[in-house]
C-alpha positions in Angstrom: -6.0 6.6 -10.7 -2.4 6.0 -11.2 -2.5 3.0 -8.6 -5.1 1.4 -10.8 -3.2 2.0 -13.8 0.1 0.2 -12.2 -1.4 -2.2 -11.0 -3.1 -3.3 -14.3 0.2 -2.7 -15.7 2.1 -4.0 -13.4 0.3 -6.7 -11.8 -1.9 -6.3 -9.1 0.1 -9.1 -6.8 3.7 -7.3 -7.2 1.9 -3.7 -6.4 0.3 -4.9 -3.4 3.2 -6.6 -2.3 5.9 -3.2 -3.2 3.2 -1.3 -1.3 3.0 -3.0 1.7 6.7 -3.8 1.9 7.6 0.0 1.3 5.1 0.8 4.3 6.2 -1.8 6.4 9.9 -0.3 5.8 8.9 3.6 6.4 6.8 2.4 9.7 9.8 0.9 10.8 11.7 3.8 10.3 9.1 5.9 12.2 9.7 3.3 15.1 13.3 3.5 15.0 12.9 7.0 15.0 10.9 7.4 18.4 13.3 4.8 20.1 16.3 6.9 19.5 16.6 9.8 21.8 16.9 12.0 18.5 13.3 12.6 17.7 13.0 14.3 14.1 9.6 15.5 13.7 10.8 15.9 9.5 12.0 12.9 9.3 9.1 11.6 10.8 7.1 13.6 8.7 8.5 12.2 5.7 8.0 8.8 7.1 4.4 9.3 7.3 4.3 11.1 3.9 6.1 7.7 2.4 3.0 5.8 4.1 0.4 7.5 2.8 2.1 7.5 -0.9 2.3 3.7 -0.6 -1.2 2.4 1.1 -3.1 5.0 -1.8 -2.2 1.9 -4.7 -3.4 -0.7 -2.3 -7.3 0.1 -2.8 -7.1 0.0 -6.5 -4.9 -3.2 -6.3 -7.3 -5.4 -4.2 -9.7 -4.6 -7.0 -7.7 -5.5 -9.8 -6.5 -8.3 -7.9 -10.3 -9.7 -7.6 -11.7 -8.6 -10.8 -8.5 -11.0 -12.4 -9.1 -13.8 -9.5 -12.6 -13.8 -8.4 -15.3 -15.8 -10.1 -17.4 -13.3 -11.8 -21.1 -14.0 -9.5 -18.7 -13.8 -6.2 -16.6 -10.7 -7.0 -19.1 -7.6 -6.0 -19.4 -10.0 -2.7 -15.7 -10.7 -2.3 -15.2 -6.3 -2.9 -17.0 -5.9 -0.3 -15.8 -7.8 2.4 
């Protein structure tokens, strides 16, 4: 509920965009993290943790993004997909 609320709040292109940036970061710090002969399953944990944090606002987001976007008859189609 509170990635609904943020991104009504704060609009549903910036929230979708901070998500996926912040995922795209902490993935890269998992991959960093394996390439280095220093594997921390913690820090990878926390990685992972930041992941999951970050793609829960993205569902919530694509809907607030269509329901402001879409054309009213094409939006339950465009949810869908």
């Amino acid at each position: 509920y509170l990635g609904g609320w943020l991104s009504i709040i704060l609009g549903a292109k910036r929230m979708f965009a901070g998500s996926l940036l912040l995922s795209s970061i902490a993935t890269l710090g998992i991959c960093s993290i394996y390439l280095t002969d220093g594997v921390s399953f913690y820090l990878a944990l926390f990685f992972r943790i930041i992941i999951g944090f970050t793609h829960g606002p993205l569902f919530p987001a694509t809907y607030t993004f269509w329901s402001k976007w879409a054309v009213p008859s094409e939006r339950s189609t465009l949810t869908a997909i």
